[in-house]
C-alpha positions in Angstrom: 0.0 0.0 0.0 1.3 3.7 -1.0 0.5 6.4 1.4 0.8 10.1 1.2 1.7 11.8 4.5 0.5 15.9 3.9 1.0 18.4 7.0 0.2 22.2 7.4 1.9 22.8 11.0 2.1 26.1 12.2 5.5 25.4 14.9 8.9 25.0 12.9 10.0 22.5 15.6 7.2 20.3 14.8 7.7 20.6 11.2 11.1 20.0 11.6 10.4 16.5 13.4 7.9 15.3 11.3 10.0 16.1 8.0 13.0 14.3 9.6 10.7 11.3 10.6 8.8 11.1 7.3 12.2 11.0 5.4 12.8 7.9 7.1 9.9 6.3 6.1 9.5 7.5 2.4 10.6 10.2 0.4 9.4 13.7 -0.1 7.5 14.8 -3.5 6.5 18.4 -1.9 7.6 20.3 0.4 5.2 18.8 3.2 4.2 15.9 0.9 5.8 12.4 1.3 5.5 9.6 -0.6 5.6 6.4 1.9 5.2 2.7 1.1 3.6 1.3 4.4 2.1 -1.6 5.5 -1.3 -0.9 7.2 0.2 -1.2 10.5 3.5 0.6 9.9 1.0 3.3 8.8 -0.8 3.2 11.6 2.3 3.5 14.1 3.4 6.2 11.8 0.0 8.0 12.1 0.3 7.5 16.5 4.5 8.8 16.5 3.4 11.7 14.2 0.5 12.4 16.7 3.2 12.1 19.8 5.7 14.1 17.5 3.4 17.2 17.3 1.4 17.1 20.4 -1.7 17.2 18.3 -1.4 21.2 18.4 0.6 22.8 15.9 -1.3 22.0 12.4 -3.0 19.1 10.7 -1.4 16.1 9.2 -3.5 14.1 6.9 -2.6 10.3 5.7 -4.4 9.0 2.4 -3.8 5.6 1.5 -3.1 4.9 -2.0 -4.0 1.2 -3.4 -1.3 -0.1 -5.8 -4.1 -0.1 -9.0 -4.8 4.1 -8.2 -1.4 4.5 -8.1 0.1 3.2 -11.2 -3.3 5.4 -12.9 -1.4 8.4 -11.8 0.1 11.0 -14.1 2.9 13.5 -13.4 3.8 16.6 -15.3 6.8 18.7 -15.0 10.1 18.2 -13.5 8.9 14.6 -11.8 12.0 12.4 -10.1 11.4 8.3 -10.1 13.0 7.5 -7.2 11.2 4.0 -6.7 10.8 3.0 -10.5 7.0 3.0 -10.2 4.8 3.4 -13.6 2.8 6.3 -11.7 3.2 9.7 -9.7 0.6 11.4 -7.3 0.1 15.2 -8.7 -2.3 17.5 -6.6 
């Protein structure tokens, strides 16, 4: 399962945190956009230590899983890196 990890956090601490974290687990397509390939409980650990991570306070982070038929359906435009030699890309 893909899953895109999105946060709008208000505190540069907490945004540092997360960023660091999330890079660990995926790899960034946006500034506050990563790209993760989680099972559904490494997803839902990640969800819980970004929850601890944040206090729950500074923003919103939102986590839409991506099933592997929706993702290879997705179309990129522009200056789009394939660092996981997958047939799609997520574009908002």
């Amino acid at each position: 399962m893909y899953d895109l990890f999105m946060y709008d956090l208000s505190d540069d601490a907490h945004r540092l945190r997360v960023a660091k974290y999330l890079e660990g687990k995926g790899h960034r397509i946006q500034e506050s956009v990563f790209e993760c390939t989680l099972s559904a409980e490494e997803a839902a650990r990640t969800a819980e230590d970004l929850a601890k991570l944040t206090d729950g306070s500074s923003g919103t982070i939102r986590i839409y899983p991506v099933c592997a038929v929706c993702y290879s359906k997705t179309i990129g435009i522009g200056d789009i890196r394939d660092d996981t030699e997958k047939k799609g890309f997520i574009v908002f």
